[in-house]
C-alpha positions in Angstrom: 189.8 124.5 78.2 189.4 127.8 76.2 186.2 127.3 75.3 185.2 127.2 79.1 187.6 130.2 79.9 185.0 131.7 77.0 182.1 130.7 78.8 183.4 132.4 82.0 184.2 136.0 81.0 180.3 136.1 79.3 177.8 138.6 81.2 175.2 135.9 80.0 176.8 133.2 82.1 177.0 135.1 85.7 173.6 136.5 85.0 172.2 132.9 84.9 174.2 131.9 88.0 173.0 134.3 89.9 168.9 133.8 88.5 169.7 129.8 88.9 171.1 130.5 92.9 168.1 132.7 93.7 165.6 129.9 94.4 168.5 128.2 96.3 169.0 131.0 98.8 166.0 131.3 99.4 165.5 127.7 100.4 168.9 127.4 101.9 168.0 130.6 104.5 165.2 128.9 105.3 166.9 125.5 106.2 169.5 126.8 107.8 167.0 128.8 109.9 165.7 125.7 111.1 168.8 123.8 112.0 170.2 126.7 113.9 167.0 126.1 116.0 167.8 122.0 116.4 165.6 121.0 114.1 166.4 119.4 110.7 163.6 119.9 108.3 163.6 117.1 105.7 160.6 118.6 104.0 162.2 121.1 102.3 162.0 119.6 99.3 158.3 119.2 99.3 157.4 122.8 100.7 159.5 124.0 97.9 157.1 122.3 95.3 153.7 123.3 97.5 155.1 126.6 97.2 155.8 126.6 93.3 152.4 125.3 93.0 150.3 127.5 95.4 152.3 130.8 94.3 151.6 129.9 90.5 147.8 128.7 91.0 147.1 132.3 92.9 148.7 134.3 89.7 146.7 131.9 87.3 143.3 132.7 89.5 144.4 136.3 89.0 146.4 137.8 92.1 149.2 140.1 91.9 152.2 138.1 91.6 153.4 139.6 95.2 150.3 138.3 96.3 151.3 134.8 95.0 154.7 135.1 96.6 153.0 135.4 100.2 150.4 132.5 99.3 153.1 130.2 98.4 154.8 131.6 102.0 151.4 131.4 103.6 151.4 127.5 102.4 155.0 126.1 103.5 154.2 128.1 106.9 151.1 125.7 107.3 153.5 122.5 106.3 156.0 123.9 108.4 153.4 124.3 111.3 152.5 120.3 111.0 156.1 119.6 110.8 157.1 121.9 114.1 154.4 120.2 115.7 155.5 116.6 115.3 159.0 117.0 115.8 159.1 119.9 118.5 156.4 119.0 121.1 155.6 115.8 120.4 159.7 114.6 119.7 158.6 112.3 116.6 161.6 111.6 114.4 162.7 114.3 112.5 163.8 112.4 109.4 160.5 110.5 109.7 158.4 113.6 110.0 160.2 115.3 107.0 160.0 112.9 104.7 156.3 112.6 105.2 156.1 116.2 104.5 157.7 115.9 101.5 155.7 113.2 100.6 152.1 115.0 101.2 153.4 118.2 99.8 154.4 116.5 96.7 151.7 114.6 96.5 148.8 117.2 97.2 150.4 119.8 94.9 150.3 117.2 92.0 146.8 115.9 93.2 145.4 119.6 92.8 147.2 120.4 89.8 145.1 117.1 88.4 142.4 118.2 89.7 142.3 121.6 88.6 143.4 120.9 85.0 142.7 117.2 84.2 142.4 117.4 80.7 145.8 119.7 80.3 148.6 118.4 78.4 150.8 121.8 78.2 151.1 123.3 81.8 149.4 126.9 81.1 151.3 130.2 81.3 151.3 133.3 83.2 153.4 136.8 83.5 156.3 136.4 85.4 158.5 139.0 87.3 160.3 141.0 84.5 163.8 142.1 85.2 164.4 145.6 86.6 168.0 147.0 85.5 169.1 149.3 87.9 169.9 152.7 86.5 173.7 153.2 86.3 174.6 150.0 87.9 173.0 147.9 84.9 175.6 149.4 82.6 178.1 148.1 84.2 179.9 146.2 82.1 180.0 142.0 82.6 178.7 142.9 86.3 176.1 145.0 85.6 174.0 142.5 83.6 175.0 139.4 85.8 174.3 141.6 89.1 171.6 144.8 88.5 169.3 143.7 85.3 167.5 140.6 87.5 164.1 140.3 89.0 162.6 141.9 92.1 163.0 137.9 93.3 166.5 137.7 93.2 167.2 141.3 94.5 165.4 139.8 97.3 167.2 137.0 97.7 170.1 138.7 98.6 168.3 141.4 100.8 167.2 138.6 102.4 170.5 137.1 103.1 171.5 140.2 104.7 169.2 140.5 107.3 169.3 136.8 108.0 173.0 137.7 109.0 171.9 140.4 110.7 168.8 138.6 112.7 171.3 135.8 114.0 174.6 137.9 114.8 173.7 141.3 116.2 169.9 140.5 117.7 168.7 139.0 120.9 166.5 136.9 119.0 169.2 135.4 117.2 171.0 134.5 120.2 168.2 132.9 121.8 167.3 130.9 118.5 171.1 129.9 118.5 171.0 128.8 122.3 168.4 126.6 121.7 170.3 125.0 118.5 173.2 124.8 120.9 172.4 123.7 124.6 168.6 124.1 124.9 168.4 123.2 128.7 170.5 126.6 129.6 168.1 128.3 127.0 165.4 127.3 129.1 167.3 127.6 132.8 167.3 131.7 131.5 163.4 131.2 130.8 163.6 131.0 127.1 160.7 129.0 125.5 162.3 126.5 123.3 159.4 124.9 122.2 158.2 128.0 121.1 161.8 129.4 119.5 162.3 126.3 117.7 158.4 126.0 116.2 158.9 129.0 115.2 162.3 128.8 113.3 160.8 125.6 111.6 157.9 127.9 110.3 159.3 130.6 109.4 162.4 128.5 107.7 159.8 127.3 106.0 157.9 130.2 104.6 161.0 130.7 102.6 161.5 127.3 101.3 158.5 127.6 100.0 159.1 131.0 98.4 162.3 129.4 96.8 160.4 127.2 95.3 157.6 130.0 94.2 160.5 131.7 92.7 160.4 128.6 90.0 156.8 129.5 88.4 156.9 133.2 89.0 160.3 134.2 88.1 162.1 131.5 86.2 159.6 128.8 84.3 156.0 131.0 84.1 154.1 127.8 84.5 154.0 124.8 86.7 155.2 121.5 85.7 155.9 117.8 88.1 159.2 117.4 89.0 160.4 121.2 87.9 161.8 121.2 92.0 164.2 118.4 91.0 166.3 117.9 94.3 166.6 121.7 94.7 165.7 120.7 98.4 168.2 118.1 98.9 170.9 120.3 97.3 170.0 123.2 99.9 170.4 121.2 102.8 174.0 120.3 101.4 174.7 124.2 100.8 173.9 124.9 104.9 176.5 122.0 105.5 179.1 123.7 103.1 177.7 127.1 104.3 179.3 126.0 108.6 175.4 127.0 109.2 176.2 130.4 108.2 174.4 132.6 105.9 177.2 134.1 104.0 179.2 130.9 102.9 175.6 129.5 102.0 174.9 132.0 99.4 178.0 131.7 98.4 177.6 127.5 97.9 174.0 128.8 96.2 176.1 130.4 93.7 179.1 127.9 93.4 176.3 125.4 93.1 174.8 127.5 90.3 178.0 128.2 88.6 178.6 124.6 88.3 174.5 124.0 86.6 175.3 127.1 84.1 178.4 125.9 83.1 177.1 122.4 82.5 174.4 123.9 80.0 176.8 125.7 78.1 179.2 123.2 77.7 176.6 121.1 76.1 176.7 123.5 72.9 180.3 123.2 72.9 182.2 121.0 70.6 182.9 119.2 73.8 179.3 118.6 74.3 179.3 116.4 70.9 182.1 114.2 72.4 180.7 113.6 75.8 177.4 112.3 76.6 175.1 114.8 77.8 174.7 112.7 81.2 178.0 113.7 82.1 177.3 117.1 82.0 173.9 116.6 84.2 175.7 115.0 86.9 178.9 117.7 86.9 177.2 120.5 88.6 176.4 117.3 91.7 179.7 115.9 91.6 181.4 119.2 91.7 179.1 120.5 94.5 179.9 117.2 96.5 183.8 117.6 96.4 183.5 121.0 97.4 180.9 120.1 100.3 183.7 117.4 101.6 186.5 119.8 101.2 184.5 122.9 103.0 182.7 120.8 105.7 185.2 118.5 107.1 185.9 122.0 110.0 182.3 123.3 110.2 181.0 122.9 113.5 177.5 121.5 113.5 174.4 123.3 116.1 175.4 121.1 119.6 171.3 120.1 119.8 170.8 119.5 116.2 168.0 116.9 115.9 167.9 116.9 119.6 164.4 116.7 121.0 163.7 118.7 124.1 161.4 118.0 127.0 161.6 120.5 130.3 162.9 119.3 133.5 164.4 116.5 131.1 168.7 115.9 131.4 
């Protein structure tokens, strides 16, 4: 127990929370975005990996690496766009639907990659983001490394978070994209276009799954590898359950979530970690993340029309 009371009090461990939760906010906004709107967007977790992929190919063709960040947005928009458009005006099956996303996502980033680099056994590397310390507040000590020394990425993470907040509580395009989420018929009785609020939600929500999963190759890894997304997606659409579809308890599930993953890593190269098999400690971080989901969702109150389709003049 002392060495994990160790483990806690280390700057090195709450700066790798907070680097290992970036991706997830990211992807977490993004769902939640969508399900405020009504629609649940199982592709998340292949957008994150076209995202990882596109954002890292552009850097590795030579763009900036902001540039990469908006091609790998630029390419979950365009999966979100096929996955609006199925589920929104069409009314296919939203599980259906995003599941197949995931599927050709997946499979077309891995195609290209092939394609691209058939006879490469090491993924190649590129520059990442660098950490930027911010003067004064980097010398903090324990919080100043864990907070102010991370990438531009991460800072924007939690900008981002903000002004979700913001967008959804204290705009009136949050409270038409929550109407629709909630009863879409009155939406539409006050002449809201739901079709057009929730295609949109699914896109943009999208956008930034996919920049999540750009964060991966441009801020974390440096190169692109299969299966580097490994159920990120599937763990965000838990943290928006945990999260009561809010964006302030879902960062804060990001970084619970995170805690747990760092935590599991260190305790690996602990005399603990010769005792127990390493398994264990790959599945604590899941297990934990699921008690706390069951003990944090059982009073969240889920969007009234989520997974609802809509059709005008429809009861």
């Amino acid at each position: 127990m002392s060495e994990i009371f160790d483990i806690l009090l280390t700057a090195s461990f709450w700066a790798a929370t907070i680097r290992i939760a970036s991706p997830l906010i990211f992807a977490t906004l993004g769902e939640l975005i969508c399900e405020r709107a009504g629609v649940l967007n199982l592709g998340i977790e292949g957008i994150m990996v076209i995202g990882a992929f596109t954002g890292w190919v552009a850097v590795y063709m030579g763009a900036p690496l902001w540039w990469g960040v908006m091609a790998a947005m630029t390419a979950g928009m365009v999966f979100g766009l096929l996955h609006a458009t199925l589920t929104v005006p069409f009314g296919l099956s939203q599980h259906v639907v995003g599941l197949g996303v995931t599927l050709l996502a997946t499979s077309t980033s891995y195609f290209t990659y092939r394609l691209m680099l058939p006879e490469v056994t090491s993924p190649p590397k590129i520059e990442p983001f660098q950490p930027l310390p911010i003067p004064g507040l980097s010398e903090i000590p324990l919080l100043g490394e864990a907070l102010f020394s991370q990438t531009a990425l991460t800072y924007a993470a939690f900008v981002l978070a903000l002004v979700v907040a913001l967008v959804l509580y204290r705009t009136p395009l949050g409270l038409a994209l929550r109407a629709v989420g909630e009863n879409p018929a009155a939406a539409a009785a006050q002449g809201l276009s739901v079709t057009g609020l929730r295609m949109g939600a699914v896109i943009v929500g999208s956008g930034l799954m996919a920049v999540g999963g750009s964060f991966l190759t441009l801020s974390a890894f440096s190169s692109f590898f299969f299966e580097m997304v490994n159920g990120r997606g599937w763990i965000c659409i838990a943290l928006v359950v945990f999260g009561a579809w809010r964006p302030g308890k879902a960062v804060l599930g990001a970084i619970l979530f995170a805690a747990f993953d760092a935590l599991q890593v260190r305790l690996q190269q602990t005399g603990i970690g010769a005792i127990v098999p390493y398994q264990v400690f790959l599945m604590l971080p899941f297990i934990l993340s699921i008690l706390a989901l069951v003990i944090m969702s059982r009073r969240a109150e889920v969007p009234a029309a989520l997974m609802q389709p809509f059709n005008k003049g429809e009861r």
